[in-house]
C-alpha positions as CSV (number, residue, x, y, z in Angstrom):
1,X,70.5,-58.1,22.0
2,X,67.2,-58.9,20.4
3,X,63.3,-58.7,21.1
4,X,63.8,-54.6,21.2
5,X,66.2,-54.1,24.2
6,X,69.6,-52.4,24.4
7,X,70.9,-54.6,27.0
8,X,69.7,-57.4,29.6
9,X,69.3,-55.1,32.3
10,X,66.8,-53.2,30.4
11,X,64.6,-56.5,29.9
12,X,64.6,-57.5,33.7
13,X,64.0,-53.9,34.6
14,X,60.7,-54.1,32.7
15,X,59.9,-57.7,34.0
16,X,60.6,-55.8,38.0
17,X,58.3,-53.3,37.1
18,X,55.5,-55.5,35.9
19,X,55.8,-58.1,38.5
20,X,55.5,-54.8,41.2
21,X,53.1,-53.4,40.2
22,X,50.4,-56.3,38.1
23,X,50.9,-58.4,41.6
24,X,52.9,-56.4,44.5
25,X,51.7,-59.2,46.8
26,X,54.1,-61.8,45.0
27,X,56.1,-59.8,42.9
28,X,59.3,-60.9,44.1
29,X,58.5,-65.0,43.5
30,X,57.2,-63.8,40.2
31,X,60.2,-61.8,38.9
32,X,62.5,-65.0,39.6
33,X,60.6,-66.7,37.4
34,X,60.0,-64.2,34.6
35,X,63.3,-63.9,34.8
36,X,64.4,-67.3,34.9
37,X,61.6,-67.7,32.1
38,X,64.2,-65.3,29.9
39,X,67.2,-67.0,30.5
40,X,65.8,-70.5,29.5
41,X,63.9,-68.9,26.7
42,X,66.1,-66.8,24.7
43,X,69.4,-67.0,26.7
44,X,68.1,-63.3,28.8
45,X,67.8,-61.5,25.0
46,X,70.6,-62.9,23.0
47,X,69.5,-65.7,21.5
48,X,67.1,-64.8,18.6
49,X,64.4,-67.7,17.9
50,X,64.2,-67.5,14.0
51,X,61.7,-70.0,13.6
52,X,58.6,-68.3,14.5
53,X,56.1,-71.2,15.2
54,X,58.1,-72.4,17.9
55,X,57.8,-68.9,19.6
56,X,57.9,-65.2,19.8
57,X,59.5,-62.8,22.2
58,X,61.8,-62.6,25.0
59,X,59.6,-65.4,26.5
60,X,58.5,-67.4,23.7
61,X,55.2,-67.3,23.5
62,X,52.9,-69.5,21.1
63,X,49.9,-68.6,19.2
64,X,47.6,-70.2,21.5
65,X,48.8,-69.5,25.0
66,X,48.6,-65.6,23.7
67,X,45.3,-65.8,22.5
68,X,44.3,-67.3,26.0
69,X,46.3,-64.8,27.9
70,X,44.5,-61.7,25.8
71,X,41.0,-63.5,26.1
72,X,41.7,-63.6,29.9
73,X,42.8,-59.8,29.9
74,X,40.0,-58.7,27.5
75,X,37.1,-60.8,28.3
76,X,37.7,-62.6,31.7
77,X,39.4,-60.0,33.7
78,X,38.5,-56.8,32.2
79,X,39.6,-54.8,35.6
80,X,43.0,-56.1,34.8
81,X,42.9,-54.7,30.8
82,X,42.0,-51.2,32.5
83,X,44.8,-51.5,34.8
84,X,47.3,-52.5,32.1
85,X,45.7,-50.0,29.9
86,X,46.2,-47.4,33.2
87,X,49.8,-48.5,33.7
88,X,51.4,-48.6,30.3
89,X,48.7,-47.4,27.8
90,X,48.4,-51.1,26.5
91,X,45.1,-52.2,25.3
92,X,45.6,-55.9,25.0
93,X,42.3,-55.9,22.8
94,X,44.1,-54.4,19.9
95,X,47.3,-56.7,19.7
96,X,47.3,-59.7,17.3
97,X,50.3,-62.2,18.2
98,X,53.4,-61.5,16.2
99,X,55.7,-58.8,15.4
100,X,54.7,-56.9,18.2
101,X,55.9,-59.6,20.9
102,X,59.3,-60.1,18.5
103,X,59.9,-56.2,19.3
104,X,57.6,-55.1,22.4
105,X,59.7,-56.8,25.4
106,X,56.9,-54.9,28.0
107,X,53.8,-56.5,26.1
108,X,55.6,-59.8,25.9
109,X,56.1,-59.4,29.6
110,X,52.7,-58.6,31.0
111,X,51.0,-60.8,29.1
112,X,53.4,-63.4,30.3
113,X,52.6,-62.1,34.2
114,X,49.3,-62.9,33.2
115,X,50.0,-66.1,31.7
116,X,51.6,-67.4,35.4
117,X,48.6,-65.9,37.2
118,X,46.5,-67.4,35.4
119,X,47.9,-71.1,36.9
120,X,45.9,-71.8,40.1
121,X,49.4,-73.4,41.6
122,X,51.0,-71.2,43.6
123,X,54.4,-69.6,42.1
124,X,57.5,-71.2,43.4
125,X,59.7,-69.3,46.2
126,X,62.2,-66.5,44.8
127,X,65.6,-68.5,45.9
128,X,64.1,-72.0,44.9
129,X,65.7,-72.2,41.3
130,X,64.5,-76.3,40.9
131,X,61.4,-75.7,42.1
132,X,61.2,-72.6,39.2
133,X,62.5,-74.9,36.7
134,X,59.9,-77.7,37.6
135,X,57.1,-75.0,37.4
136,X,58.2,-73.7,34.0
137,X,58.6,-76.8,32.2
138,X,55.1,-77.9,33.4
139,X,53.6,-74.5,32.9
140,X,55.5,-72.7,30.1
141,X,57.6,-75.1,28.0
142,X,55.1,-78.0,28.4
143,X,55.7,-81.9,27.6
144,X,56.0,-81.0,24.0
145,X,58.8,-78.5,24.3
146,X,62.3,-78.9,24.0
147,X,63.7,-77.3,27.2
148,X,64.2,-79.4,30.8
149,X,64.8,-78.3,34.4
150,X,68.3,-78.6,33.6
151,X,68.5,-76.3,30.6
152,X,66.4,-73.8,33.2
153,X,68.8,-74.2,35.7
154,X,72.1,-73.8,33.7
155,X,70.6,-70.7,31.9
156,X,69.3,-69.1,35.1
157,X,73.0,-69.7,36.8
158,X,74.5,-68.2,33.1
159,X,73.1,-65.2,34.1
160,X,72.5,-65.3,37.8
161,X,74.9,-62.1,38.2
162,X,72.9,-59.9,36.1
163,X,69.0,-61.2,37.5
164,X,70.1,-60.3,40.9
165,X,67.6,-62.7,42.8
166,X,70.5,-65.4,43.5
C-alpha cells in the first residue's frame, strides 16, 4: 500500500465518509466515482506514481487543479473551509501541494470531492461504470492524460469486490 494507508479498505472508508458527509445529497454517485477515480489512478493504493509531475496522491492530483480546488475552499466557498475545518480539523489554507497529498489519503480525498463539485455537470449514476469513466477522463484525466474509459473500466472491475458499489 502507498499514499499512507494500511490497506484499500481503509482508503474507500475515508472516500464514504467524505462523500457523506461534504454532499449527503449525492454521496452515493460520488463515492463510485472517487472510488473508481482510485482504481484508475493508482490501481486503489498500490501503484505508487514516482514521477511527481504527473501527480500526487491516491488520486493524482496536479499542481494546478490543487491550487484551484484550495482557492475554491479558501476564497470561493469559505462556508465549505469551515465545514472541512469542523469535520476533520483541515484548514485547506495552510496546505501547499506535495508531500502532504503523497501521505494524507483524507486531504487528497476532500479536496478531490471538491474538485467533482466544482463541475457544473451532474455526477454520473452510482451503477453506470461507462458513464463514470467518460466523466473522469473529461474531468480528471483530461485530453492530455494517459488513461481512457477503458483503463477506468478494467481498473474499477480489478477491484469491483473490494469498492462494493458493483
Amino acid at each position: 500500500m502507498f499514499y499512507g494507508v494500511t490497506r484499500q479498505t481503509q482508503a474507500l472508508e475515508m472516500a464514504r465518509d467524505v462523500c457523506q458527509r461534504l454532499t449527503p445529497n449525492n454521496a452515493c454517485e460520488a463515492y463510485a466515482l472517487l472510488a473508481g477515480t482510485m482504481c484508475a489512478e493508482t490501481g486503489l493504493t498500490t501503484t505508487r506514481d514516482t514521477y511527481e509531475a504527473q501527480g500526487r496522491g491516491v488520486v493524482q492530483f496536479d499542481e494546478i487543479r490543487f491550487n484551484d480546488v484550495r482557492k475554491y475552499i479558501t476564497v470561493t466557498r469559505p462556508e465549505l473551509r469551515a465545514k472541512i475545518k469542523e469535520l476533520y480539523g483541515i484548514d485547506f489554507a495552510g496546505i501547499g501541494f506535495g508531500l502532504v497529498l503523497d501521505c494524507s489519503p483524507l486531504v487528497c480525498l476532500i479536496a478531490c470531492r471538491v474538485g467533482y463539485m466544482m463541475i457544473p455537470e451532474k455526477l454520473p449514476p452510482k451503477d453506470a461504470i461507462l458513464q463514470q469513466a467518460k466523466y473522469w477522463k473529461k474531468h480528471w484525466n483530461s485530453s492530455a492524460g494517459a488513461g481512457t474509459p477503458e483503463h477506468y473500466i478494467k481498473a474499477v472491475q480489478k477491484h469491483a469486490n473490494i469498492i462494493g458499489t458493483r
